[in-house]
C-alpha positions in Angstrom: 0.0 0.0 0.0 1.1 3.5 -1.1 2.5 5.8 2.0 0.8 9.1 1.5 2.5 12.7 3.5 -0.2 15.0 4.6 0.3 18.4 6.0 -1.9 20.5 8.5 -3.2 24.2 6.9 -3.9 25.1 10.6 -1.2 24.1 12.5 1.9 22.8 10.5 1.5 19.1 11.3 3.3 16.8 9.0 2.7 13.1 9.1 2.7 10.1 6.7 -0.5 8.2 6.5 -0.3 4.7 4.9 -3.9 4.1 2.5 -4.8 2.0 -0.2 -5.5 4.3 -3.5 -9.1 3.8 -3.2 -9.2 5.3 0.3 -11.0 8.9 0.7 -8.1 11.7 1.2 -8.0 12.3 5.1 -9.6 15.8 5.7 -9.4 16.2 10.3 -5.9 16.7 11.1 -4.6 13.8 14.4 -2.6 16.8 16.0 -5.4 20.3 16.2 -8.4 18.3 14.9 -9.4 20.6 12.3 -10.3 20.3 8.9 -7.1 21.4 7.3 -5.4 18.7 6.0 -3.3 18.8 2.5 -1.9 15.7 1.2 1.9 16.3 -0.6 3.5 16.0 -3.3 6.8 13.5 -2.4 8.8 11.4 -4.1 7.8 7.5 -4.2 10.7 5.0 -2.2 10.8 1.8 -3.3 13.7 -1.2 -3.4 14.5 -3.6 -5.7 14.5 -6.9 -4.8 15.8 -9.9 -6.7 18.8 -10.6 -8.9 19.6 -8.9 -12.0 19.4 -5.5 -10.2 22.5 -3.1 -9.7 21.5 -3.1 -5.3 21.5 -7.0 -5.0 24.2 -7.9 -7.2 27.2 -5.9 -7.1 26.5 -4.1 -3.5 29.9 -5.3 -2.2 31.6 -3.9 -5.2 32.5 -7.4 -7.0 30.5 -8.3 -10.3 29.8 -12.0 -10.6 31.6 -13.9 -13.0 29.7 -15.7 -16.3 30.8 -19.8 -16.2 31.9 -20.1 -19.6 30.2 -22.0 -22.3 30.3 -25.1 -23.6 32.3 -24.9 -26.8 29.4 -25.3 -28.7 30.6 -23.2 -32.0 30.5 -25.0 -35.1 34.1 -26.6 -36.8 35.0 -23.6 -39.3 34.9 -25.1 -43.0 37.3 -25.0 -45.4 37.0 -22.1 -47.6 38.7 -24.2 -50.9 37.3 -26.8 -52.4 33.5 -28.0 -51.0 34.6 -28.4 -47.3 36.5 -32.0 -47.5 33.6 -33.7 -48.8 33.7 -36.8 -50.9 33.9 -35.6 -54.0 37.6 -35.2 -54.2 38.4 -31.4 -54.7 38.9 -30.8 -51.0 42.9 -31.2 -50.1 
């Protein structure tokens, strides 16, 4: 659920307010009472969890290493002759 900050017209009270979206904006105001609440404009925090982001994976400054690869690349042909078929031009 979304943390919302809310500020008091009357008196100055800041506070955050945690609501679902589909909750009515809070009007009274926990600290004077009054009916002078603003909600604010702040920026969202949020964390990354998982791998494959920048926070998780290199934190302590290391990058992981990549195992290598089976060699799994194709011989290279021969570029004279047909490749060493069995038609006799390959030498």
């Amino acid at each position: 659920m979304p943390i919302y900050e809310y500020e008091c017209g009357s008196c100055g009270h800041r506070f955050e307010a945690i609501q679902k979206m589909s909750d009515p904006v809070l009007i009274d105001c926990p600290a004077c009472n009054k009916a002078g609440l603003k909600k604010l404009m702040s920026a969202a925090g949020f964390q990354l969890k998982g791998t494959g982001w920048y926070a998780t994976d290199f934190k302590n400054g290391q990058k992981k290493e990549k195992k290598p690869e089976s060699d799994s690349t194709p011989p290279k042909k021969k570029t004279d002759g047909c490749g060493g078929g069995t038609c006799g031009c390959a030498s």
